[in-house]
C-alpha positions in Angstrom: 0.0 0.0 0.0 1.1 3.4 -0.7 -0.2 6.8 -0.5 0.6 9.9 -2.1 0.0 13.4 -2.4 -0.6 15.6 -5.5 0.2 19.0 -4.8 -3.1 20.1 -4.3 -4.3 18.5 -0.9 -5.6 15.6 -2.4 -4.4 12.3 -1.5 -4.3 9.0 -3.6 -4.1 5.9 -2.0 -2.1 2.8 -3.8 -3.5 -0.9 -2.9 -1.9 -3.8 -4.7 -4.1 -7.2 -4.5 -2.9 -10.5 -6.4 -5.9 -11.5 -7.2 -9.1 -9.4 -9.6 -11.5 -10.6 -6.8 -9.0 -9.3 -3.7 -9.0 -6.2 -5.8 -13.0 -5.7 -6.1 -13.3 -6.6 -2.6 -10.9 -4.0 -1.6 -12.7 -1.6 -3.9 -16.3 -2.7 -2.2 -14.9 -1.5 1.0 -13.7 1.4 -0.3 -17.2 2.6 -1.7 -19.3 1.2 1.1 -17.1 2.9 4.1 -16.1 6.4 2.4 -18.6 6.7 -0.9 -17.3 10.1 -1.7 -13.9 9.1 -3.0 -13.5 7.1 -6.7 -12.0 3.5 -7.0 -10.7 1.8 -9.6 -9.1 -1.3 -10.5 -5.5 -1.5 -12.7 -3.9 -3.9 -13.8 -0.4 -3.6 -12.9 1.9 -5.7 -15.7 3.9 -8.8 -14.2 7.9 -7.7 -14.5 10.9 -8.4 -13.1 11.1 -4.9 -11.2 14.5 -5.3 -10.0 16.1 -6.1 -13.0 14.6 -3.0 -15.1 15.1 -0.7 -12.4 18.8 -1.8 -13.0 19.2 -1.6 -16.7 21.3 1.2 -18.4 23.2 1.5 -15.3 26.5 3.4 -15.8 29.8 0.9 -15.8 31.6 0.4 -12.5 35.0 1.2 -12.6 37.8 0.6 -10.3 41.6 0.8 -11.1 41.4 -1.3 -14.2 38.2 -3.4 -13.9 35.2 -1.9 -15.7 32.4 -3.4 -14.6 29.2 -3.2 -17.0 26.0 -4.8 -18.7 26.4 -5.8 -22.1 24.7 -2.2 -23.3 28.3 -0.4 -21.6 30.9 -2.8 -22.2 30.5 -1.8 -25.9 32.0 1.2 -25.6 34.5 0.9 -23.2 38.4 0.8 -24.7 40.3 -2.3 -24.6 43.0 -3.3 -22.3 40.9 -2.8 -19.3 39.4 -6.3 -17.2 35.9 -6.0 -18.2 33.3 -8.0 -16.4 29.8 -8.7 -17.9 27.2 -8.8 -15.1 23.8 -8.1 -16.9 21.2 -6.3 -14.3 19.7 -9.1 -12.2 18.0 -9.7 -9.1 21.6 -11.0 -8.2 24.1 -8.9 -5.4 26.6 -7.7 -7.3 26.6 -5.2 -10.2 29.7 -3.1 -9.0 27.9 0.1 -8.0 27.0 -0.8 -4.6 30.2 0.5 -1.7 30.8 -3.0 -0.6 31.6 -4.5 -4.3 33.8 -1.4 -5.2 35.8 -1.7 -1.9 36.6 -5.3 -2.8 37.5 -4.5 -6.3 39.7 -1.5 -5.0 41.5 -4.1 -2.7 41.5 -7.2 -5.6 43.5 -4.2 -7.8 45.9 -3.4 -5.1 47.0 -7.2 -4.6 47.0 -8.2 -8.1 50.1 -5.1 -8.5 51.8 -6.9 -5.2 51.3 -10.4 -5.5 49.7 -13.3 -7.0 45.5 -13.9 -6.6 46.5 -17.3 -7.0 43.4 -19.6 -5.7 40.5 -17.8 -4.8 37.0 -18.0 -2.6 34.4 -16.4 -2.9 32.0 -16.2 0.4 28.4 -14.8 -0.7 29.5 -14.9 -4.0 26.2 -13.2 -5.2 26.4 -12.5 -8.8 29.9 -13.9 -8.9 31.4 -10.7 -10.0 34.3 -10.5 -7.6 35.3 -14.5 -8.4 34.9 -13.1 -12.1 37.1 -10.5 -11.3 39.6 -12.3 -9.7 39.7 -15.0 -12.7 40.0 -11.9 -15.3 42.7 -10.7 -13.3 45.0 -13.7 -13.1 43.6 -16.1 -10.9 44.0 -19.6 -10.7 40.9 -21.0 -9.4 37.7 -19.6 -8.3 35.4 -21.2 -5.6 32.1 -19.2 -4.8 29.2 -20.1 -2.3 25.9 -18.3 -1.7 22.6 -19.2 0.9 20.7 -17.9 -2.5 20.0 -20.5 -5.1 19.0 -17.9 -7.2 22.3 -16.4 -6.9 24.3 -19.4 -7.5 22.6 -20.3 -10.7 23.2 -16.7 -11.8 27.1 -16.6 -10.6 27.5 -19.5 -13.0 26.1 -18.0 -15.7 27.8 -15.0 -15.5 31.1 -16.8 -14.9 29.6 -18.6 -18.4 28.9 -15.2 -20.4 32.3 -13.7 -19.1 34.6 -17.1 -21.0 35.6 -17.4 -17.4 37.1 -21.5 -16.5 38.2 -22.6 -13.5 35.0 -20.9 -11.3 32.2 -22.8 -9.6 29.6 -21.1 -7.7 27.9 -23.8 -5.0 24.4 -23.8 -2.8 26.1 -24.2 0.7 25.8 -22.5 4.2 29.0 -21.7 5.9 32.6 -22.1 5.0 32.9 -25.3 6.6 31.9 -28.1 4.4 33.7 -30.8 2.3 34.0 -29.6 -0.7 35.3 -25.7 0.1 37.8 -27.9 2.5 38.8 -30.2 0.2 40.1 -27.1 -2.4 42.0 -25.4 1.3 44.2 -23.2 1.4 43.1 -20.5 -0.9 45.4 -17.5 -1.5 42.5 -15.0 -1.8 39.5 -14.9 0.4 36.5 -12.8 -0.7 33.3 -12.5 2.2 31.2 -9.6 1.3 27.8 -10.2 3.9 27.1 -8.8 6.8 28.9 -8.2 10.0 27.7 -11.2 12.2 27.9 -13.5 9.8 31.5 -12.6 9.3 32.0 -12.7 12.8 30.9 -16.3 13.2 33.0 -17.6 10.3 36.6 -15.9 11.6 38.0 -19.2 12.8 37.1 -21.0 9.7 37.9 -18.4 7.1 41.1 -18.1 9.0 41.3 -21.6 9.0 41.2 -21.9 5.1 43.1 -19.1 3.8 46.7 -20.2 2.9 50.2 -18.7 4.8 50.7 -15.4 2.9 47.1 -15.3 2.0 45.2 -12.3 1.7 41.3 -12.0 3.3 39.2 -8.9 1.9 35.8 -8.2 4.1 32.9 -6.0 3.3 29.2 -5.6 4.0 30.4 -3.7 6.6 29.1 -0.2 8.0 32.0 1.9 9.0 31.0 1.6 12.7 30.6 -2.6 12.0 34.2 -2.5 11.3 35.9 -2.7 13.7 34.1 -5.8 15.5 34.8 -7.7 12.4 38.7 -6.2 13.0 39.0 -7.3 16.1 37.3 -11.0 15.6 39.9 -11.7 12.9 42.9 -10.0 14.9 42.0 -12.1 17.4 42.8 -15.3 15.2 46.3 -14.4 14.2 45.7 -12.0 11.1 47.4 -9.3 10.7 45.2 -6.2 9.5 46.2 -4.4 6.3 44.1 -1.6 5.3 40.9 -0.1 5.5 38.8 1.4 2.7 36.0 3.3 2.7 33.0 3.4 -0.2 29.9 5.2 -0.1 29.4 4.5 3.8 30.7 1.3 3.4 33.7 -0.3 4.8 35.9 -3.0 3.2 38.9 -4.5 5.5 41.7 -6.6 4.2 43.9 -8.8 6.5 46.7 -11.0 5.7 47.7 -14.6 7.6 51.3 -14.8 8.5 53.2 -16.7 5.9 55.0 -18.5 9.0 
């Protein structure tokens, strides 16, 4: 429901029904409690909202990674790393503080050292797995709660000639299969502060000696919770960067 006001003191009031006969009934009640006012019934078109309130969007860019729908990537000059993520009900398109402050910190270790074997924790649309592939990478794991997003991570890793990623439907960090691919140079988690809380011991756990850790879905006040919790198992905190209100930490594990 939503209401809104024209300018001239007169108020409209929004109700959206699923059904034609939820709709009359609304309208019934409408005419029997206040007669004065009009009602009628519209039909509003079945889209994917999210998706076309996303198309045309600008490109993304960060260092050397453009990041773009199909309809931007056409005019961008070569010799950049451009990743095709389509507008999508997926996390991910670049634009929002938390991807751009892992793409910031995925340029400043690709100039320092190798990505080498990546994963990706709430992968989302896959674009920072993408990334990391385009950018030298030598394997890519991502994992999402979201089956929609997982199904979408692969396709984008598909539309982007991008081998060597696999986006998987799991919960946590500690399962067989992300185990059995341990250590991994490069450790992505963009979600939420708690979350990343929780999984310190295991993302610790998993990331290689010398291996870099990049947080975000971080508030600038959530930051340094998430600091401290990985501090406290061993790693050694890098940088911060800030984004659009948004905070992204990296952290490193001791290479003895």
């Amino acid at each position: 429901m939503d209401a809104k006001e024209d300018g001239r003191s007169v108020w409209r009031l929004d109700a959206f029904a699923e059904t034609q006969e939820e709709a009359e009934a609304c309208v019934a009640i409408i005419e029997d409690v206040a007669p004065e006012l009009t009602a009628r019934i519209e039909e509003v078109i079945d889209r994917d909202w999210v998706t076309l309130s996303l198309e045309g969007l600008p490109p993304v860019e960060a260092g050397p990674f453009i990041v773009a729908g199909s309809h931007a990537l056409t005019r961008q000059s070569p010799g950049r790393i451009a990743v095709l993520i389509e507008a999508g009900p997926a996390f991910g398109t670049g634009h929002h503080g938390t991807t751009l402050g892992c793409l910031i910190a995925l340029d400043e270790l690709r100039r320092n050292r190798p990505i080498g074997k990546v994963l990706d924790l709430g992968t989302g649309s896959g674009v920072l797995a993408i990334a990391a592939m385009k950018a030298g990478a030598t394997s890519a794991i991502g994992t999402d709660i979201d089956l929609d997003s997982v199904l979408v991570a692969n396709e984008n890793a598909e539309k982007n000639n991008v081998t060597g990623f696999t986006a998987m439907h799991v919960t946590g960090a500690n399962t067989p299969r992300i185990r059995r691919s341990a250590p991994y140079d490069t450790v992505f988690a963009n979600i939420l502060m708690r979350p990343l809380i929780g999984l310190a011991p295991d993302i610790a756990a998993l990331t290689a000696p010398g291996g870099t850790i990049i947080l975000s879905g971080l508030l600038h006040h959530q930051a340094p919770p998430v600091r401290n919790a990985f501090v406290a198992r061993g790693l050694d905190f890098q940088k911060r960067i800030r984004e659009d209100g948004w905070s992204t930490l990296v952290l490193r594990k001791p290479a003895g």
